[in-house]
C-alpha positions as CSV (number, residue, x, y, z in Angstrom):
1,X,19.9,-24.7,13.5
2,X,17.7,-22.4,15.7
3,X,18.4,-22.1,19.2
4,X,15.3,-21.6,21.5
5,X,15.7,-18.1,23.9
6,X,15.8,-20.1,26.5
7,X,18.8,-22.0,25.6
8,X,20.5,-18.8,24.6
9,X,19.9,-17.7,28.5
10,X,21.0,-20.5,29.6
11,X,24.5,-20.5,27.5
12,X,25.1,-16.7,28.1
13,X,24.9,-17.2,32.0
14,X,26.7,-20.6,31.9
15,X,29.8,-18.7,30.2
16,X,30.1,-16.2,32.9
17,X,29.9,-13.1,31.2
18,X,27.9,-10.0,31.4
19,X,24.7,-10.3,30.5
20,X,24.0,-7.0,29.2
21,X,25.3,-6.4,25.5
22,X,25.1,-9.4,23.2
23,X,25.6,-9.6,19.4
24,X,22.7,-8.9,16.6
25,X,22.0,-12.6,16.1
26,X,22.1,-13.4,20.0
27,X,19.8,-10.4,20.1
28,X,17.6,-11.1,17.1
29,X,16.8,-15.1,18.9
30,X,16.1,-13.5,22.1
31,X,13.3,-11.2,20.4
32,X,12.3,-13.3,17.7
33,X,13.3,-10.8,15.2
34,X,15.5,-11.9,11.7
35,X,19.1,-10.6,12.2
36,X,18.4,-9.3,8.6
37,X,15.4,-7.0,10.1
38,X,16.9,-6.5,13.2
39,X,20.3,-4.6,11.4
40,X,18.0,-2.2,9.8
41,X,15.3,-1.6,12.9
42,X,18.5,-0.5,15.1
43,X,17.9,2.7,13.5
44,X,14.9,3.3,15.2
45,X,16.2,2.3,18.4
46,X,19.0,5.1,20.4
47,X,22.3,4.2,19.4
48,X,24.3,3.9,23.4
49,X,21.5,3.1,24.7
50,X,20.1,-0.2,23.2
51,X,22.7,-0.7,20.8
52,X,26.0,0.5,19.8
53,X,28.9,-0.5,16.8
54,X,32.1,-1.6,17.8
55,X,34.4,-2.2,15.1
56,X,32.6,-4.3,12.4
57,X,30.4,-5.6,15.3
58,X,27.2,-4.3,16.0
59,X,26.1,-5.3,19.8
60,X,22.7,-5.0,21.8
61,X,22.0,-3.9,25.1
62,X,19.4,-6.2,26.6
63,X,19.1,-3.3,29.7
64,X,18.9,-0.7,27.3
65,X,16.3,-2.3,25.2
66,X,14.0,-3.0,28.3
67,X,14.2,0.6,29.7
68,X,13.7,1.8,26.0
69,X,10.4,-0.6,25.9
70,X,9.4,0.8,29.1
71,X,9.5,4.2,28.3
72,X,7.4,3.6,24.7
73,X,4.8,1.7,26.6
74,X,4.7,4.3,29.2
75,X,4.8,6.9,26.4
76,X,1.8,5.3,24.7
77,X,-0.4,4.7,27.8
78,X,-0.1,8.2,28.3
79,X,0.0,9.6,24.9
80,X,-3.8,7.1,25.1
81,X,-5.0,8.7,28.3
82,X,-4.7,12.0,27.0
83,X,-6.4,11.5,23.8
84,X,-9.5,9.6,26.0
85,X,-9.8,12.7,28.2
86,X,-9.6,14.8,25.2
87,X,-12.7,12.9,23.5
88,X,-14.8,12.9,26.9
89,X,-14.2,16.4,27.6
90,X,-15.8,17.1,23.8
91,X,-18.4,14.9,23.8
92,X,-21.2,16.9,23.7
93,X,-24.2,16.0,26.0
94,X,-26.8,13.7,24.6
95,X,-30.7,14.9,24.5
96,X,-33.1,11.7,25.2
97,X,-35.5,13.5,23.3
98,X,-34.1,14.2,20.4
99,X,-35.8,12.3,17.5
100,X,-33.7,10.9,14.2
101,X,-35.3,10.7,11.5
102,X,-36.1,6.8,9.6
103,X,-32.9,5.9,7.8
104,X,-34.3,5.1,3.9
105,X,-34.4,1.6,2.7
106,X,-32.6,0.0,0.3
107,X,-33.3,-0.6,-2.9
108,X,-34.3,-4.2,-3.8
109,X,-34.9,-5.3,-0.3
110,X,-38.2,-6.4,0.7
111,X,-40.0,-5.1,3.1
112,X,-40.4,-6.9,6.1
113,X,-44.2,-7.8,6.9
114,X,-46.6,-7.1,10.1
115,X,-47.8,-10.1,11.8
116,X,-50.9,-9.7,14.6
117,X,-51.8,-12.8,16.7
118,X,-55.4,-13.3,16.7
């Protein structure tokens, strides 16, 4: 049976207890990831900070994992704004006047006909 997040909220703050570091599957329903996935994506993540293995156990800071998110998002929107100042400083400044020359036609499509209103 899968539990909704919601009800998992709900049951963690009903039994009184810190709502911080929860266990892989409590983890893995609150971000809709597959325990399965979830035990091998923790390497990507900083062990201490988002999760951590205690015993057999591994455990999931919901905290850490937040302020970790933050600072990717963070990281990308800047990572983005310098790569869009990078491409406007370069862009090179665009002459009204300058002429391209007709793109050929393909092969084997027929020419499109003139049509004058009399």
């Amino acid at each position: 049976m899968h539990e909704q997040p919601a009800q998992i909220i709900t049951e963690l703050i009903e039994s009184n207890l810190p709502l911080d570091w929860v266990t892989l599957e409590q983890f893995g329903k609150l971000i809709g990831y597959p325990a399965s996935r979830l035990y091998r994506a923790k390497e990507q993540w900083p062990e201490g900070q988002v999760w951590q293995k205690v015993g057999k156990k591994v455990y999931f800071s919901i905290k850490g994992w937040n302020e970790w998110l933050n600072q990717q998002s963070i990281r990308e929107a800047s990572e983005y704004e310098a790569t869009l100042s990078k491409l406007t400083s370069q862009s090179p400044v665009v002459d009204d006047t300058l002429q391209f020359p007709n793109r050929r036609r393909r092969r084997g499509l027929a020419k499109r006909g003139s049509f004058e209103l009399t």
